[in-house]
C-alpha positions as CSV (number, residue, x, y, z in Angstrom):
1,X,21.8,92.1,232.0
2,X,22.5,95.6,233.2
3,X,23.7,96.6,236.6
4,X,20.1,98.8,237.4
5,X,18.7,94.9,236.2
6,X,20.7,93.6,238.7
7,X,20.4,96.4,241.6
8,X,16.8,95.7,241.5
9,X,17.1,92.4,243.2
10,X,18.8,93.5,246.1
11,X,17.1,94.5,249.4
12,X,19.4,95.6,252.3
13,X,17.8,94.6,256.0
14,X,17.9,97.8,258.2
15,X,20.4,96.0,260.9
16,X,24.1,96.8,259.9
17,X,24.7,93.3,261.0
18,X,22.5,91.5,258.7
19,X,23.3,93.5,255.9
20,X,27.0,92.6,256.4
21,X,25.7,88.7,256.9
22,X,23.1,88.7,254.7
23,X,22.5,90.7,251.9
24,X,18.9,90.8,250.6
25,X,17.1,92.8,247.3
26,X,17.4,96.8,247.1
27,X,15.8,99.2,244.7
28,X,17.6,101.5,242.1
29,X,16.9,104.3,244.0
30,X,18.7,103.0,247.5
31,X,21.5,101.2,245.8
32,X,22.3,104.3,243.3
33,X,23.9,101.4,240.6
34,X,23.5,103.1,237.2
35,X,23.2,101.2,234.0
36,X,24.9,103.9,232.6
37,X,26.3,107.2,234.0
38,X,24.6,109.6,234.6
39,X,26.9,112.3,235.6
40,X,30.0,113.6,233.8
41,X,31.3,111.7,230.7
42,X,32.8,108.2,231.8
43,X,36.6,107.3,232.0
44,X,37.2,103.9,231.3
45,X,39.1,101.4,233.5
46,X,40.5,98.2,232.8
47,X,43.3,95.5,234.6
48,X,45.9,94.8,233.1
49,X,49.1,93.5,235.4
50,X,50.8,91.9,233.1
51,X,51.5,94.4,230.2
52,X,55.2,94.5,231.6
53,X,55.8,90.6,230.3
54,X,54.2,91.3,227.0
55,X,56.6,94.2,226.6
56,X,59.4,91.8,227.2
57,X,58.0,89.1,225.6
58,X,56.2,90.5,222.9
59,X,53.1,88.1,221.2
60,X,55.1,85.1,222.4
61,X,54.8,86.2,225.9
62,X,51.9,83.2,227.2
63,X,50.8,83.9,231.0
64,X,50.8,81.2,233.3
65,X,47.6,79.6,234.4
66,X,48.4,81.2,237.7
67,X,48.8,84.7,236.4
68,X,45.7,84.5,234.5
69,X,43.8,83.3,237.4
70,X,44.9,85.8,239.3
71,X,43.8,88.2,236.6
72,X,40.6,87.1,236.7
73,X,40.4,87.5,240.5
74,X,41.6,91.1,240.3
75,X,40.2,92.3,237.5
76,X,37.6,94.5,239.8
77,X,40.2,96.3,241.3
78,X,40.0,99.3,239.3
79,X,36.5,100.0,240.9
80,X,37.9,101.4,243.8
81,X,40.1,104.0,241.6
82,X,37.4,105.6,239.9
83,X,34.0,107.5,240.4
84,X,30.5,106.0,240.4
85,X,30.3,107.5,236.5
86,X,33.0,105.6,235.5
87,X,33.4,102.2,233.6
88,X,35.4,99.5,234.5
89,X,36.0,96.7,231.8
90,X,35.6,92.9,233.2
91,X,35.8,89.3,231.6
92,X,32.4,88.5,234.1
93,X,30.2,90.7,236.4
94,X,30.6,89.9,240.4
95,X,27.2,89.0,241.3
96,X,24.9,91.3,243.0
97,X,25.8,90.1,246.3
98,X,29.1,91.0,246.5
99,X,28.2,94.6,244.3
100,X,25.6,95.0,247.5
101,X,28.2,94.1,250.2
102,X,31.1,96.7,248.4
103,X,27.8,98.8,248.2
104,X,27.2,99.1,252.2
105,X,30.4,99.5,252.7
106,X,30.1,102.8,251.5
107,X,32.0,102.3,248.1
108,X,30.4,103.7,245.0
109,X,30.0,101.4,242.6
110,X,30.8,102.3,238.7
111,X,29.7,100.8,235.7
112,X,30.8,97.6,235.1
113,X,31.2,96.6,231.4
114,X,31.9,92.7,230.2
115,X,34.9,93.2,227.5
116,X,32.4,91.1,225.1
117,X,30.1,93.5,225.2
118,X,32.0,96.5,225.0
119,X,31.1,97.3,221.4
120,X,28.5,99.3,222.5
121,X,30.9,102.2,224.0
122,X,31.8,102.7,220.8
123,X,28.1,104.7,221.1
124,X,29.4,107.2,223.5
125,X,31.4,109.7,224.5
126,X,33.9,109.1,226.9
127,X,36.4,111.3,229.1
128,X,39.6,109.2,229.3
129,X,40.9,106.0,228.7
130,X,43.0,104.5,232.4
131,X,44.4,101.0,231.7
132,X,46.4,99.8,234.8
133,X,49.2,100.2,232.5
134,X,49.8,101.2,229.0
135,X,51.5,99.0,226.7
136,X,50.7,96.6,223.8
137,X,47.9,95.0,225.8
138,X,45.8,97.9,226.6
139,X,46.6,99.3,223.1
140,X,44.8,96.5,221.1
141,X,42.0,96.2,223.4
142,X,41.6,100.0,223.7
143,X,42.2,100.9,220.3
144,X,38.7,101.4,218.7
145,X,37.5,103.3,221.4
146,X,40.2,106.1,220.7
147,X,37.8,107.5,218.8
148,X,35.1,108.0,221.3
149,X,37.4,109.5,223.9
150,X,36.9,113.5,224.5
151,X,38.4,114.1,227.8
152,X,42.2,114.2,226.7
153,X,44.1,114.2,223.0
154,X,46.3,111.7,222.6
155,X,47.3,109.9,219.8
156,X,47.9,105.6,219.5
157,X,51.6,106.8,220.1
158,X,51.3,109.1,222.6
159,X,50.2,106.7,224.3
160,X,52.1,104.0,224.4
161,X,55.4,103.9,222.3
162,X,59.1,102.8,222.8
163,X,60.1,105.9,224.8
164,X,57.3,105.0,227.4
165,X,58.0,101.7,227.3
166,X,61.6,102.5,228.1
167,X,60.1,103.9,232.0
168,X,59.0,100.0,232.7
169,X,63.0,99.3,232.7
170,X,64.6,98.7,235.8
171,X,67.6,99.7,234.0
172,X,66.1,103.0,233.3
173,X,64.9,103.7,237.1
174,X,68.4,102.3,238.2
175,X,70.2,105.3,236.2
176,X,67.3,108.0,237.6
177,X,68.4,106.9,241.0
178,X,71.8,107.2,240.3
179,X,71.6,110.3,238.4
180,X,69.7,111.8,242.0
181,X,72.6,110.9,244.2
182,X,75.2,111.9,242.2
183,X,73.5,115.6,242.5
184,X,72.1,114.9,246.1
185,X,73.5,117.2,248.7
186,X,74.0,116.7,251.9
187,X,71.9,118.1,254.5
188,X,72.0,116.1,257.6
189,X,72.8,112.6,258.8
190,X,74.3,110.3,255.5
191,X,71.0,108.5,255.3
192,X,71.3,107.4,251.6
193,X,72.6,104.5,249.8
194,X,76.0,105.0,247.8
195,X,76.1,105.1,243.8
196,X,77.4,101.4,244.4
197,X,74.2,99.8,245.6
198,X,72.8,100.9,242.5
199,X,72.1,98.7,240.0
200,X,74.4,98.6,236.9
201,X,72.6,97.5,233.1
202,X,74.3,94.5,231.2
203,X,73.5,93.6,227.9
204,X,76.4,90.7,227.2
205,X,77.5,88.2,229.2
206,X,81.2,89.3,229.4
207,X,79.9,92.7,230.9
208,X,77.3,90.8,233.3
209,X,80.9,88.7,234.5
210,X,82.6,92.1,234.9
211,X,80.1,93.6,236.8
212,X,79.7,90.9,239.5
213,X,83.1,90.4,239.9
214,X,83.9,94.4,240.7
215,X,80.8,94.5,243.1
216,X,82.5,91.3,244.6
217,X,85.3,93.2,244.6
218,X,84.1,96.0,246.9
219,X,83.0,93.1,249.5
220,X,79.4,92.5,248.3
221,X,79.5,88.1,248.3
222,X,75.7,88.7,247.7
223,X,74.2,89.9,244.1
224,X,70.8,89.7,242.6
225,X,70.7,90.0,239.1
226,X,67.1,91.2,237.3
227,X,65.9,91.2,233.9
228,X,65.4,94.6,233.2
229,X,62.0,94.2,232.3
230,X,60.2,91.8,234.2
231,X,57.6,91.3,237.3
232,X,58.6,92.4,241.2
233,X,60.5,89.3,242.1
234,X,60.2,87.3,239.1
235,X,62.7,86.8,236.7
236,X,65.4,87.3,239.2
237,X,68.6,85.4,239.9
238,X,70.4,85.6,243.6
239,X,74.1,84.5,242.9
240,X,74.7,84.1,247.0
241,X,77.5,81.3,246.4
242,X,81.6,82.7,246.5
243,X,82.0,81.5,243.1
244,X,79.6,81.4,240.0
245,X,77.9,78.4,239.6
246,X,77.6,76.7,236.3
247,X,73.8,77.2,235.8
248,X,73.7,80.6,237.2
249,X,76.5,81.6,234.3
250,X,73.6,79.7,231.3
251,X,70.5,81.4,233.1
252,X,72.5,85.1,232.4
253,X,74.1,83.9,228.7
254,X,70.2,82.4,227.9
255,X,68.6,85.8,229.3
256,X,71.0,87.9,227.4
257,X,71.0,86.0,224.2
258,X,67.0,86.0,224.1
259,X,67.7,90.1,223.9
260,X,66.9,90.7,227.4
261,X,68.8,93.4,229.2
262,X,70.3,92.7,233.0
263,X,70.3,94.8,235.7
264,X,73.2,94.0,238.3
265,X,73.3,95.2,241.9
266,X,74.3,93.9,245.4
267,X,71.9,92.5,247.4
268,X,71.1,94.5,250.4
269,X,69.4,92.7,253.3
270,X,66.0,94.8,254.2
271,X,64.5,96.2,256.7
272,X,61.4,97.5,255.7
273,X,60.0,98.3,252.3
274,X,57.5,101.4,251.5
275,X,56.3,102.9,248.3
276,X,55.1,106.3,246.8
277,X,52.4,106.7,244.7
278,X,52.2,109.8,242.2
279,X,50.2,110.5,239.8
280,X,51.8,112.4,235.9
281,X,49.1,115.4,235.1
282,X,49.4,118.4,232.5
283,X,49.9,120.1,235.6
284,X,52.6,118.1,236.8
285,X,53.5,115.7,239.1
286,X,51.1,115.1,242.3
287,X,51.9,113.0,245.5
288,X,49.1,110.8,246.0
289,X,50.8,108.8,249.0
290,X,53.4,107.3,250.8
291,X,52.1,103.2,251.7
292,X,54.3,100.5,253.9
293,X,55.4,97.6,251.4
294,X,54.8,94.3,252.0
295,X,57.3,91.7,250.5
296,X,58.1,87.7,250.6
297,X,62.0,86.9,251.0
298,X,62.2,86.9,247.1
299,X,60.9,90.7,246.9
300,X,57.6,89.4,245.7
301,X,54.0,91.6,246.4
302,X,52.2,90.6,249.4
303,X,49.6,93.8,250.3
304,X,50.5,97.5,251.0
305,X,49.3,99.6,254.4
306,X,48.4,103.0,255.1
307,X,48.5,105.0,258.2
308,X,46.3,108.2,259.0
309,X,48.9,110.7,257.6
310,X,50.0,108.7,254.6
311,X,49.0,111.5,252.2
312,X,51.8,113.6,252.9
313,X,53.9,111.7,255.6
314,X,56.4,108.9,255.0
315,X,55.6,106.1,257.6
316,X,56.4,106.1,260.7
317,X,57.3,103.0,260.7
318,X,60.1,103.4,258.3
319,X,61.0,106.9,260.3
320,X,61.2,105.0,263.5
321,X,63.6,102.6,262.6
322,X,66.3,105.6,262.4
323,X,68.1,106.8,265.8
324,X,67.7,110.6,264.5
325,X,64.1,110.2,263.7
326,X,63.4,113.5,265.2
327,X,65.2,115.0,262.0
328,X,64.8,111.9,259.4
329,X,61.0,112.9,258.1
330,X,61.9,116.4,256.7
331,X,65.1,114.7,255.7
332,X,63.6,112.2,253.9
333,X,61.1,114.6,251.9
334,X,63.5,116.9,250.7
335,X,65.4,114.0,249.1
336,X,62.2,113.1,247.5
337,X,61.0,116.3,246.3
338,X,64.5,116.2,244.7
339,X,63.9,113.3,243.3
340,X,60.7,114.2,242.5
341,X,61.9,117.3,240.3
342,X,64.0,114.6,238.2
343,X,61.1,112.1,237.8
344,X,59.0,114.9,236.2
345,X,61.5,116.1,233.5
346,X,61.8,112.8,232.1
347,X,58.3,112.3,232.4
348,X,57.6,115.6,230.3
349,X,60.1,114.9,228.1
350,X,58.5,111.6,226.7
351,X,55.0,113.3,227.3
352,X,53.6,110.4,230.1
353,X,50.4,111.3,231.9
354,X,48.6,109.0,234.3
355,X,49.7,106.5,237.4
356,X,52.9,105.3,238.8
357,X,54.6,104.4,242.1
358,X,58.1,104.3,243.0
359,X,59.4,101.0,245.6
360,X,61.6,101.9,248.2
361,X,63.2,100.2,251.3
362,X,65.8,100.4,254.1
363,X,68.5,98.3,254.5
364,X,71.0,98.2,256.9
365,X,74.6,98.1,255.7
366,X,78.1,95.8,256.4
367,X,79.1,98.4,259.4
368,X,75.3,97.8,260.8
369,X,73.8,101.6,260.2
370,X,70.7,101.9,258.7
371,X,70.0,103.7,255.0
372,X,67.8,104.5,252.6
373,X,67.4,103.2,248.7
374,X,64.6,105.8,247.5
375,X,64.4,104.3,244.3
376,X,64.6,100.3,243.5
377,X,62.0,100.5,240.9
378,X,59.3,103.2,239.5
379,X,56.6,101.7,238.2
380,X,54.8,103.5,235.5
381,X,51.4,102.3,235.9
382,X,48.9,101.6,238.9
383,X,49.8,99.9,241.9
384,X,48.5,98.1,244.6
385,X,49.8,100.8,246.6
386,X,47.7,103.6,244.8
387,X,44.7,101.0,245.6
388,X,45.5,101.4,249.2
389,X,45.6,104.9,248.7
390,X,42.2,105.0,246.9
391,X,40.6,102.6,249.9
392,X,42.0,105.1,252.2
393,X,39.6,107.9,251.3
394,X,36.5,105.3,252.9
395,X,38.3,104.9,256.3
396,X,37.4,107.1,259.6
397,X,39.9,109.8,260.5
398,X,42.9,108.2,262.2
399,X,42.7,105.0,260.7
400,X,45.6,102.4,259.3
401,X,44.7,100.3,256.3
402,X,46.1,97.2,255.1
403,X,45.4,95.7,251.7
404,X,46.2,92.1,251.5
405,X,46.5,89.3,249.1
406,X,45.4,85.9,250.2
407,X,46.8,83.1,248.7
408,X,45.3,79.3,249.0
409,X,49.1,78.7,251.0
410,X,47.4,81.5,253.5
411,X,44.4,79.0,253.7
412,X,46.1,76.3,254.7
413,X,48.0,77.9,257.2
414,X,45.0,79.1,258.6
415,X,43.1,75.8,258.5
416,X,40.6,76.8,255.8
417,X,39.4,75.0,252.7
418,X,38.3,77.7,250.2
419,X,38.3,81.3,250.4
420,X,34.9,81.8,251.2
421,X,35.6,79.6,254.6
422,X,38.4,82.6,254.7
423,X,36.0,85.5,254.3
424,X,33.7,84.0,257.2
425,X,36.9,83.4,259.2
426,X,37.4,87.2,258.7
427,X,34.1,88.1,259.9
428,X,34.6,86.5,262.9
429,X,37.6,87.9,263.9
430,X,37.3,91.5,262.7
431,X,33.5,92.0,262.4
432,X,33.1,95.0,259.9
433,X,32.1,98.5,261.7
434,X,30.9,102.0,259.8
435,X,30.7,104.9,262.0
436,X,29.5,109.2,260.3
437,X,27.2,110.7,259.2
438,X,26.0,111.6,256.8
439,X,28.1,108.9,254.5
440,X,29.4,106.7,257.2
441,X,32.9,105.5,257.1
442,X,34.9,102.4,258.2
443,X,35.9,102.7,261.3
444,X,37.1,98.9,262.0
445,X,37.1,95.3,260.1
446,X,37.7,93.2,257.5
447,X,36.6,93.5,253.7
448,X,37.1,91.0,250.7
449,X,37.8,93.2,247.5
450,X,36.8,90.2,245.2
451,X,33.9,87.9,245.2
452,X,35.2,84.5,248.0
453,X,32.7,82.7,246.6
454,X,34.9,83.0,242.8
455,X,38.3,83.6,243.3
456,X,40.6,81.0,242.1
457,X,44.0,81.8,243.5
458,X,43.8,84.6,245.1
459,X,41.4,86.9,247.6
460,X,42.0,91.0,248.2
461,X,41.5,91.9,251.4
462,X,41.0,95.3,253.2
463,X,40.9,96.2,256.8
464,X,40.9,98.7,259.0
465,X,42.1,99.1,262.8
466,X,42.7,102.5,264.7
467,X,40.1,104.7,263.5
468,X,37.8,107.1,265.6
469,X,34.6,107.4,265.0
């Protein structure tokens, strides 16, 4: 069945409140869901977070039950990057509820194609092809719409081949970092980290050894080691003991005799982690945003936030925690328009277009002062931060955004049984609020990204506090 099919079963009540509540039947011509666009030719959208372990892994590479859960739960998410004339791809439809609910909240909703069915795009012309990331995944599933596509000319290769696949290396972002610093001049306060908190690539186990024993050396007892290709957090190993234990030396000889590269570095205790999202255009590079990073004790993703100034400002939050803020900001940009200038030739040289962000944090070093690492990873895809980002352009002037995950272990902290108990906790605590004219805005509240009443392992959650009206 077709989204207009669907539209027209949906009736919005006139009072916000009960639309919020309670969603009723609409017409096509209120709801604006279009079987098909209408507009300019469609770019296509589709999730994929887990291309980076099939381009470790290869075929063998078998998500967990988890991952693919979460997959399933997320696999909307592209919705909120694109344009009401664009496709996303999805295993299932949300039901029209949930459509109607994203619907009053002012988000335009694109097409939404099952992958089963998407035989028939093979019909029609289409503007671009904008996987969440490029690599083997989105290749295969892509492929036989390559054809179709007239909004760019790129080749299978161009695409997706071993020089792009090379920018999903830590390895790789650990050397563009270092390459920066070693050029980086100094203009102010030393806010930077040294060329020894970078990272350091291993590919044998005799170099992994010599490598932890010289950043021992310099008076670093703690070391995370990362495969070099590999999820935020995952795949990690934290050697905080004096000595080498016994199965932290098999875990680095098993990694490195499956073929997968190390990356090496001293653990540097956090203070508060951000991210930039860019996006890679014929034109060149373009800042999209600077977002706050939210991160468990193992570095693992938890939700992004945006303030009001976020498009061209790195947080305040992060310029706060400085005792010379009054001179960190403009600081801090010129370091990244520096780096900025790097990231671009090497994205021109292997001829990448599209998404990617680039982690960050500060971390406060062995004499106490506080410092900068501008680069821990780049990520050269979409990001939970350029989500935020997108979700930002819906908020009222002056607004802050956070975009959360919810796992079950948030539900029972909270006292909940399922996440739709959650989503009506939500509304209870930060009833949702539009305020404009003549496209209203969120001004304040809570909204679920994904369908409560479906998600498995995992709810995405937006809200809003601060704006004006």
């Amino acid at each position: 069945m077709e989204l207009r099919e669907f539209a027209e079963r949906v009736l919005f009540a006139t009072n916000l409140e009960d639309k919020l509540r309670a969603p009723d039947v609409l017409t096509d011509e209120r709801l604006k869901v279009h079987s098909q666009s209408e507009g300019r030719t469609p770019n296509i959208y589709l999730f994929n977070p887990l291309a980076e372990g099939r381009i470790a892994g290869g075929r063998a590479f078998n998500p967990t039950r988890h991952q693919a859960q979460l997959v399933e739960d997320l696999e909307g998410l592209p919705q909120f990057l694109g344009r009401q004339d664009d496709i996303v791809l999805v295993k299932r439809r949300p039901a029209v509820e949930f459509l109607s609910r994203l619907k009053q909240a002012g988000f335009a909703l694109p097409e939404l194609v099952e992958a089963a069915a998407m035989g028939g795009l093979r019909e029609r012309k289409l503007g671009s092809l904008r996987p969440w990331a490029w690599g083997p995944d989105s290749v295969e599933l892509l492929g036989p719409l390559f054809g179709q596509v007239t909004g760019e000319a790129r080749t299978r290769e161009q695409r997706f081949n071993p020089g792009l696949a090379e920018l999903y290396s830590k390895a790789w972002s650990a050397a563009l970092l270092r390459k920066f610093l070693e050029r980086a001049e100094k203009t102010g306060p030393d806010l930077l980290c040294g060329t020894q908190e970078v990272g350091v690539a291993v590919n044998t186990l005799a170099e992994a050894l010599e490598i932890i024993a010289s950043i021992r050396g310099r008076g670093h007892r703690k070391i995370v080691v990362k495969e070099a290709v590999g999820a935020a957090g995952g795949n990690a190993l934290r050697l905080f003991e004096p000595e080498l234990l016994e199965n932290q030396r098999r875990w680095l000889a098993h990694a490195l005799e499956q073929g997968r590269p190390l990356v090496v570095e001293p653990w540097l205790e956090r203070e508060l982690d951000f991210s930039v999202q860019l996006e890679m255009t014929a034109g060149g590079l373009k800042l999209c945003g600077y977002t706050g990073l939210l991160n468990d004790a193992r570095g693992q993703f938890q939700g992004n936030w945006a303030e009001a100034h976020h498009h061209q400002r790195i947080p305040s939050k992060v310029i706060a925690r400085f005792e010379v803020a009054a001179e960190v900001s403009g600081i801090l940009l010129a370091h990244y328009a520096g780096i900025f200038g790097l990231l671009e030739e090497e994205l021109r040289r292997r001829e990448f277009v599209g998404a990617l962000g680039i982690d960050a944090f500060v971390y406060k070093d062995a004499a106490g002062s506080l410092r900068l690492k501008p680069v821990v990873e780049i990520n050269p895809r979409y990001t939970m931060g350029r989500v935020t980002v997108e979700l930002m352009k819906q908020t009222c002037q002056g607004g802050c955004g956070w975009f959360r995950l919810v796992s079950r272990a948030r539900l029972r902290a909270e006292g909940v049984a399922d996440f739709p108990a959650y989503a009506r906790l939500l509304e209870e605590r930060h009833p949702f609020q539009l305020a404009g004219e003549p496209a209203p805005k969120i001004r304040a509240g809570a909204l679920c990204l994904n369908d409560p009443a479906r998600a498995q392992a995992c709810l995405a959650v937006f809200q809003v506090t601060g704006a004006g009206g």
